[in-house]
C-alpha positions in Angstrom: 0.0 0.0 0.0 1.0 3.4 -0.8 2.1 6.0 2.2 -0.8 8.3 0.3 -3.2 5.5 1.1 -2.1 5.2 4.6 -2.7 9.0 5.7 -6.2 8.5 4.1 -6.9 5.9 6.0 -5.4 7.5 9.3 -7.1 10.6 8.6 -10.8 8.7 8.5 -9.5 6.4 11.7 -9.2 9.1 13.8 -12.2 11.2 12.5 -14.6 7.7 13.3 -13.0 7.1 16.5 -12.6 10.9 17.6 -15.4 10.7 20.6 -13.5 7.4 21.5 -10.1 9.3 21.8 -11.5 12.3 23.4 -13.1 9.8 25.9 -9.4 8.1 26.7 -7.9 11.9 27.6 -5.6 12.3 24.1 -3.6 15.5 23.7 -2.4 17.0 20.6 1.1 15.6 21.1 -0.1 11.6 21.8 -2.1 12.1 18.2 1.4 13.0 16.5 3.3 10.5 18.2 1.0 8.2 17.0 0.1 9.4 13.7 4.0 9.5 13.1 4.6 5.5 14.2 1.1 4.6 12.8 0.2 2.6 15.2 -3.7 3.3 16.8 -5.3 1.7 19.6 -9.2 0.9 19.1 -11.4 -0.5 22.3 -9.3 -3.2 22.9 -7.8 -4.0 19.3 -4.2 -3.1 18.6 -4.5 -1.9 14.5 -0.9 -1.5 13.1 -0.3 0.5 10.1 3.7 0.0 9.3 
């Protein structure tokens, strides 16, 4: 998959899942740590984008 494809699909991860995020007391700087190592936490599911 191409890295263009990834940041789409980050992008609409963390738009579906904002309340979710919100809810687990993010900050601004956990979303770019994360966003940078592509790796998201749902519920209890680990999703790895590498």
């Amino acid at each position: 998959m191409k890295k263009k494809n990834y940041i789409f699909i980050i992008q609409k991860f963390l738009f579906v899942n904002n309340i979710f995020f919100k809810k687990k007391n993010f900050i601004s700087k956990n979303y770019k740590f994360i966003i940078n190592k592509f790796i998201f936490v749902k519920y209890n599911q680990k999703i790895y984008f590498k």
